[in-house]
N, C-alpha and C positions, 0 to 999 in steps of 0.2 A: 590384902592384894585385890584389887582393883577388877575384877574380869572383864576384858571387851570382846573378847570372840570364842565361843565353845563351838564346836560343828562335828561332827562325826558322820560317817557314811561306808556304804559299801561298793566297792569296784569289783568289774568281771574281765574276764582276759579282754572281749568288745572294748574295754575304757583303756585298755593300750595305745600309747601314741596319741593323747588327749590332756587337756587341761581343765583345773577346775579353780576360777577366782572367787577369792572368801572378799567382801568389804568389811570396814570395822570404821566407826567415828572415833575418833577421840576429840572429844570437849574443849579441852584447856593442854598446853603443851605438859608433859610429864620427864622425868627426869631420865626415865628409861622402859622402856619395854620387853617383857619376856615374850617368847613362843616357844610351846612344846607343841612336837611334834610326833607322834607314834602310827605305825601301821601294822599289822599280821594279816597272815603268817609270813616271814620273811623268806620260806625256804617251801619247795613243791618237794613230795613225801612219793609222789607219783612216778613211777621210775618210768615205768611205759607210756604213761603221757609226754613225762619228760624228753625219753626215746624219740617220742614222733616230732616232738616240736624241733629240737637239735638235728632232727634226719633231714627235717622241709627247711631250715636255716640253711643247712650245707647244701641242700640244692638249689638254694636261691640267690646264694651268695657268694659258692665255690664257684672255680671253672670246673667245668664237666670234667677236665683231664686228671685234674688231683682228688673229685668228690669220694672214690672209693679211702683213699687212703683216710680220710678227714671220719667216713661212715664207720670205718674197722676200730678208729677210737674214739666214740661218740664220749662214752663215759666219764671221760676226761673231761668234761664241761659239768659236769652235776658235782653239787645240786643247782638246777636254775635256783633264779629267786626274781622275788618282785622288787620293782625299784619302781619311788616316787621321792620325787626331790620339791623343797620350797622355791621360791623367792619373793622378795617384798618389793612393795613402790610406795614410798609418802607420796605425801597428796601433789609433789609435783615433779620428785625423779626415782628412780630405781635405787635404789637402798643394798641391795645386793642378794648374791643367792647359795643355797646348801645344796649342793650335789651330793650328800654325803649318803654311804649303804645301810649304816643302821639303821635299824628297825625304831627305835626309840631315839629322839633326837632334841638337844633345848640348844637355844641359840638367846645371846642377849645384846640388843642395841640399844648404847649410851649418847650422852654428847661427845665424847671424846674419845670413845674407846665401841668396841665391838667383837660380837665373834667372829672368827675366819670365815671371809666369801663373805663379807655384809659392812655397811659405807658408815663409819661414824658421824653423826648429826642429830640437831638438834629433834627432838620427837615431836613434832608440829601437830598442832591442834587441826582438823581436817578429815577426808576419808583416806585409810589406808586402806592397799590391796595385798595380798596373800592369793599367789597362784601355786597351785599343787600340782606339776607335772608327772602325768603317769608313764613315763618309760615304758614298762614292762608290768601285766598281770598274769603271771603265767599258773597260775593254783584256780582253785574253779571261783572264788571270789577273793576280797580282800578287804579289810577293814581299817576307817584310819578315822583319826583323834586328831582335832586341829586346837591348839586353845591358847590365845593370846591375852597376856595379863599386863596391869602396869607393876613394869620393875622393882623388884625390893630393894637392889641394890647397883652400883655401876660392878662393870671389869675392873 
């Protein structure tokens, strides 16, 4: 298996609501390509941070009139978690993307076939992009794994 992209890093709750694009070449077209995807911790353990961030959401997003009712059951929304989702572009259109919440995540595009949220075609020789949208860092950092391989096998 073939590697074309490793990358790892660390995000803080600041890299919320930002993006981060990986390039990768591929040389000669290949028959398919893997990406795995993983990130931690998936869950904040922080009750009373958690507390504050859900108190300043409802007041930022309730109307004033319903905020008590929304405050008396904060807990009903824990655990937060962090959320970062993919999406890819070959070298000349959008390929498609994972919204998805787990923490650990592999996706694989064929010529003909694909995983859910991603465009089947041909794997063109060229630079591809991998952006890594950060939703949410709500834990004091976060750590993620990005690593694109060529495909062992189709869908």
């Amino acid at each position: 298996m073939h590697e074309l992209l490793a990358v790892e890093g660390k995000l803080y709750p600041s890299s919320s609501k930002t993006h981060i694009t990986y390039q990768f070449h591929i040389p000669t077209p290949l028959p398919s390509l893997q990406i795995d995807f993983q990130y931690a911790p998936k869950k904040s353990e922080d009750k009373s941070g958690s507390r504050r961030l859900i108190e300043q959401s409802i007041e930022q997003y309730v109307h004033p009139s319903m905020q008590a009712a929304y405050m008396d059951k904060w807990e009903q929304y824990m655990p937060l978690q962090n959320l970062l989702t993919i999406s890819v572009d070959d070298p000349s259109e959008f390929r498609g993307s994972a919204h998805r919440h787990p923490e650990k995540q592999s996706y694989l595009l064929a010529t003909s076939s694909a995983s859910p949220g991603f465009i089947p075609g041909a794997i063109l020789e060229g630079i591809w992009r991998i952006t890594i949208s950060v939703h949410c860092v709500v834990t004091p950092d976060c750590n993620y794994l990005l690593r694109v391989t060529e495909g062992e096998q189709h869908l």
